[in-house]
N, C-alpha and C positions, 0 to 999 in steps of 0.2 A: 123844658121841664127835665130836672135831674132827680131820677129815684137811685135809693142808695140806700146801705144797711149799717151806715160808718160815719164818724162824727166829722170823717175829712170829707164827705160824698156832699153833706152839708156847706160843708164852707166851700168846696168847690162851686156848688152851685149859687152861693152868692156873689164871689167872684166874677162868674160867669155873666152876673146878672140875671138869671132865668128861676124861675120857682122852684122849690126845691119838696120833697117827698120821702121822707125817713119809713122806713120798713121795720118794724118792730119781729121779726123772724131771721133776723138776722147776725151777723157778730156785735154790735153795739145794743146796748139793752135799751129799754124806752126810757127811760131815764138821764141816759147819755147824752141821746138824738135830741131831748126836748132841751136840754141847754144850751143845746146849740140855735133852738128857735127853728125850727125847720118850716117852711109855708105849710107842710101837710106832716102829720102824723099817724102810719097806719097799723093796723094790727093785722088784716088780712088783704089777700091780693085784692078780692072782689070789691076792695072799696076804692082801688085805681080805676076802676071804670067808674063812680057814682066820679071824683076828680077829672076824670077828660070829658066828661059830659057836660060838668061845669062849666069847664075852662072853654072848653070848642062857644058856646053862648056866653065866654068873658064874663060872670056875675060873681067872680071872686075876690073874695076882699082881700085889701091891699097893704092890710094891718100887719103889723111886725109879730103879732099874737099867734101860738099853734093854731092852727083850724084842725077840730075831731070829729070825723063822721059818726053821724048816730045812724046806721042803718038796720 
């Protein structure tokens, strides 16, 4: 899992191959990061944990779509 605040943190992590996590408090605005299609889209730190609670029980989708926590 790559989190990141940058449109390049994004494409590194598809490259990479491993899921990717855009940080909306960061230097790239949300708007940026969601072009880029990132696995996760967040607004605050606390919703990295609802994400690896996820991911540790694997029930996340595989879809090229943002996924946005309603928490």
């Amino acid at each position: 899992m790559y989190i990141g605040d940058e449109t390049r943190d994004i494409n590194s992590a598809k490259k990479s191959h491993v899921k990717s996590v855009g940080v909306t408090w960061g230097f790239n605005s949300s708007e940026a990061l969601e072009k880029e299609k990132p696995d996760f889209l967040i607004n605050h730190p606390h919703e990295l944990i609802t994400i690896l609670d996820h991911y540790q029980y694997n029930i996340l989708d595989d879809s090229s779509k943002v996924n946005r926590l309603i928490i």
